[in-house]
C-alpha positions as CSV (number, residue, x, y, z in Angstrom):
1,X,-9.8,3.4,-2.2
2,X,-7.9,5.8,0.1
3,X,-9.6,5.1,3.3
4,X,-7.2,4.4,6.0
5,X,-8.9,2.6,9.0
6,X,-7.3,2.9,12.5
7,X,-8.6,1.8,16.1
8,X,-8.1,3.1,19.6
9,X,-8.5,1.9,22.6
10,X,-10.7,3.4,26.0
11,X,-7.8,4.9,26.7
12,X,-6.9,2.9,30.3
13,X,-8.8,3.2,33.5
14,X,-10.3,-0.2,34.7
15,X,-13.7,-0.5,33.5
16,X,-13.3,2.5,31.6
17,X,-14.3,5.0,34.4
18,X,-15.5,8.2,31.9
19,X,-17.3,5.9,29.7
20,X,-15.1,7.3,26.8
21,X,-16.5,4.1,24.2
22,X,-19.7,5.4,24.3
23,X,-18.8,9.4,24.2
24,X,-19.0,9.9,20.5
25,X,-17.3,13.2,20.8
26,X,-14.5,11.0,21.7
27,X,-11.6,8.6,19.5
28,X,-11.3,6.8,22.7
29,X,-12.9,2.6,22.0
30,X,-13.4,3.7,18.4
31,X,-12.6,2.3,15.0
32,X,-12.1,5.1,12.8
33,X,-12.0,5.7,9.3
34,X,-11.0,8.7,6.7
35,X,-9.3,9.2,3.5
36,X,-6.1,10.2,2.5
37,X,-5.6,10.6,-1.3
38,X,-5.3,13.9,-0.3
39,X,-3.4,16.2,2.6
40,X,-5.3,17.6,5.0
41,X,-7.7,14.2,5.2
42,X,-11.4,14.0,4.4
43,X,-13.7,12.4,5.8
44,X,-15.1,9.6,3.4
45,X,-19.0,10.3,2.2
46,X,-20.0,7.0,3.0
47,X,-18.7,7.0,6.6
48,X,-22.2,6.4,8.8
49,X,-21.6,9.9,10.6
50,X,-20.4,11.8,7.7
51,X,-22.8,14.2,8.0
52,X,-23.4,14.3,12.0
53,X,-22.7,17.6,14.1
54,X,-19.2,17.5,15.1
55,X,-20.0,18.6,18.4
56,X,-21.9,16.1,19.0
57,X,-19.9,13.4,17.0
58,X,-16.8,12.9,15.5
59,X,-17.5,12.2,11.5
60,X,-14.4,10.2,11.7
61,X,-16.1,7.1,13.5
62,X,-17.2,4.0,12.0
63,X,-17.8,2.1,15.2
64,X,-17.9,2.1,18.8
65,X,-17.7,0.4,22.3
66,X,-14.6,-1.0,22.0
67,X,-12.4,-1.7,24.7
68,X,-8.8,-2.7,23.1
69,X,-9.0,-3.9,19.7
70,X,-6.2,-6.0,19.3
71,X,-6.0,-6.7,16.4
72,X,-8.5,-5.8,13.8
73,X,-8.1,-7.1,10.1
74,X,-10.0,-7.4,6.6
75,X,-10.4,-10.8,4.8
76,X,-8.4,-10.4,1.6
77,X,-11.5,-12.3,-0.4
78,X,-14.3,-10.1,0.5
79,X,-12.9,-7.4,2.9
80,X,-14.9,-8.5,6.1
81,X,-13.7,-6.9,9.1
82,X,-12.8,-9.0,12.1
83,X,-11.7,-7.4,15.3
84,X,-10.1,-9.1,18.3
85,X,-11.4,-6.9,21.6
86,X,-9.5,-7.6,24.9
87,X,-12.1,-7.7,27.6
88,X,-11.4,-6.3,31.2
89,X,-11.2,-8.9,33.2
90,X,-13.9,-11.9,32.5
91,X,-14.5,-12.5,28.6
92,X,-12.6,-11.8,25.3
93,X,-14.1,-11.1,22.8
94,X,-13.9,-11.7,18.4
95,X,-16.7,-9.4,16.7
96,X,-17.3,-9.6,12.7
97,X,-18.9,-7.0,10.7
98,X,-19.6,-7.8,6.6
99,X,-17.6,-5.5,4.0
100,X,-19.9,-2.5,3.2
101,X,-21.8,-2.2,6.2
102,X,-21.4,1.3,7.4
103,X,-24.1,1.3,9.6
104,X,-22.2,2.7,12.5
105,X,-21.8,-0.5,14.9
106,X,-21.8,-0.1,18.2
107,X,-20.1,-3.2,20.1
108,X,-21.6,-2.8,23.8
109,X,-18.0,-1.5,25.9
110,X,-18.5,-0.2,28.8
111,X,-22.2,-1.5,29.0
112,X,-21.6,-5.0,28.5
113,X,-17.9,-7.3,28.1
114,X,-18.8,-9.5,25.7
115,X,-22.4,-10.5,26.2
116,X,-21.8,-9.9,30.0
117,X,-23.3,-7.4,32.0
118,X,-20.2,-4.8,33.2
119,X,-21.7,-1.1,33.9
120,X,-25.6,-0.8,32.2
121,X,-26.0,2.4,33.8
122,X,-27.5,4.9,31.4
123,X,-27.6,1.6,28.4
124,X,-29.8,0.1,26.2
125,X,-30.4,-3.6,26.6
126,X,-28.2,-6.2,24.9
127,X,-29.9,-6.5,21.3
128,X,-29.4,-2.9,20.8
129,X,-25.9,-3.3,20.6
130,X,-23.7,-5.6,17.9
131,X,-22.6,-9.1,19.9
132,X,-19.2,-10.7,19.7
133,X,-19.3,-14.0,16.9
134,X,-17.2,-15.8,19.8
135,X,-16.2,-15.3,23.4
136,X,-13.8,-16.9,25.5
137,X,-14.4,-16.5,29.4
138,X,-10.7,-16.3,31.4
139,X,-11.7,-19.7,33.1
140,X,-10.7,-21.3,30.2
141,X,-7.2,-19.6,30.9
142,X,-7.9,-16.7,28.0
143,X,-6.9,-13.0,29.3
144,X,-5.7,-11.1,25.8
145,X,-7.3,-12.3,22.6
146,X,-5.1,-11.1,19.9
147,X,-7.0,-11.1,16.4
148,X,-5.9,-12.6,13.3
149,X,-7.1,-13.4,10.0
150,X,-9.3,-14.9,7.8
151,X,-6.8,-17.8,6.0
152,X,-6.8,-17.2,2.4
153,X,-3.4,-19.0,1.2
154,X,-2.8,-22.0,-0.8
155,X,-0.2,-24.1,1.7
156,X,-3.1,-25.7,4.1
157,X,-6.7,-26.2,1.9
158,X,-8.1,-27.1,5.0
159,X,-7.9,-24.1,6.6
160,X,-9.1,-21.7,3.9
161,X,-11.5,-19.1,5.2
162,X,-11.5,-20.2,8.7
163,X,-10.7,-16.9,10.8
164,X,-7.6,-17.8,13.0
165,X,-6.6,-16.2,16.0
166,X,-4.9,-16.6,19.3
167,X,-4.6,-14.9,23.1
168,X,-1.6,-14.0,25.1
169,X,-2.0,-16.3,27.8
170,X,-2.9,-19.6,26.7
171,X,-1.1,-19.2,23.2
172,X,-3.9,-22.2,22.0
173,X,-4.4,-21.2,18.2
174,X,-8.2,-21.1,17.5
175,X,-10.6,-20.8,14.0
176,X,-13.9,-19.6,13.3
177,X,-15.7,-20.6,9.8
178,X,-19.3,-20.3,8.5
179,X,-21.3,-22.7,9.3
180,X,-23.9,-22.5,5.8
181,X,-26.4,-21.0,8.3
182,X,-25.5,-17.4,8.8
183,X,-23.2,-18.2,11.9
184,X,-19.8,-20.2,12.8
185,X,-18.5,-22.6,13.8
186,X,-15.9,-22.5,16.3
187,X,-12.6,-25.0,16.6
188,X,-9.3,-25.0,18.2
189,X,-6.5,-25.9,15.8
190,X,-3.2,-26.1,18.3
191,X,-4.5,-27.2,22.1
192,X,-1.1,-26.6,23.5
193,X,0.2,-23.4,22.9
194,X,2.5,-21.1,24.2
195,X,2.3,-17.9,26.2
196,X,2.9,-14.3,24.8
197,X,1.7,-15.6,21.0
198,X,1.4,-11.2,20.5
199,X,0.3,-10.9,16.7
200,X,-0.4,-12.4,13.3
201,X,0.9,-11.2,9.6
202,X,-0.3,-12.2,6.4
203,X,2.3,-11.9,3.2
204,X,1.2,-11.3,0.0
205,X,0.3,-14.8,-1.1
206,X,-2.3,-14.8,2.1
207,X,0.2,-17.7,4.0
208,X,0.1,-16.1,8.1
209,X,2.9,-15.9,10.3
210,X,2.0,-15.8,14.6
């Protein structure tokens, strides 16, 4: 369709001291998304702040309150969008949005790390905001999730449509798959991993690579 779909980080500071995630005059903890079937870019009709005051807002964003997205993906069935947020320094976090909802999600950064309290100054309470699917606390010796995908290859039946993923530290290879009632069910598929697992690719048949 054109649209080219890019994220950025809160551009560094612990705790992200300008609040830059939440300053939607501001790429910083944004996923952004325009079109480029043509030179200079547009920005794509459907986007949820298309037709916002660009003073105010940049008509580039399609969410917010992201920390470090690392990685973000689409599942090649149904173009869900899965994003893998690094958290500061207590809870990573995996957050899902359905294809076709431009609705403008906001995913909580600085207010809230993962479900977490962090800085609620000047914030709306948690519902207001769109939660993580799955967090992992750094007790359980998490510190980087890095995002994969949803698995939609032919090698390995049994883990078709499960979301798989990974984090720097603990190199454990986890999946998340519906669970028929609207949410997921969560399962680790590799409990002794390796450290500095960095990223996932997906060739053309949908088999991944980590």
């Amino acid at each position: 369709d054109g649209n080219l779909w890019f994220a950025l980080g809160d551009g560094g500071g612990a705790g992200d001291p300008n609040n830059l995630a939440q300053n939607m005059a501001m790429a910083f903890g944004k996923m952004l998304r325009i079109n480029v079937n043509n030179v200079p870019y547009a920005v794509p009709t459907d986007n949820p702040f298309a037709t916002a005051d660009p003073g105010d807002t940049l008509r580039a964003i399609w969410g917010s309150g992201l920390r470090n997205p690392y990685r973000f993906s689409f599942d090649a069935l149904n173009g869900d969008i899965w994003i893998g947020d690094v958290g500061q320094g207590a809870v990573e976090e995996i957050d899902h949005i359905p294809a076709g909802v431009n609705t403008g999600p906001n995913f909580g950064w600085r207010c809230y790390e993962g479900t977490a309290n962090y800085n609620t100054t000047g914030c709306l309470g948690l519902p207001n905001y769109v939660g993580p699917v799955q967090q992992h606390p750094h007790s359980d010796g998490s510190c980087s999730v890095i995002g994969g995908f949803v698995y939609r290859g032919n090698a390995y039946p049994s883990l078709y449509g499960k979301y798989i993923y990974t984090d720097y530290c603990h190199g454990r290879i986890h999946a998340l798959q519906p669970n028929g009632l609207g949410g997921w069910t969560s399962s680790t598929l590799m409990v002794s991993g390796s450290f500095g697992l960095s990223g996932f690719g997906e060739d053309a048949s949908g088999e991944l690579f980590v």
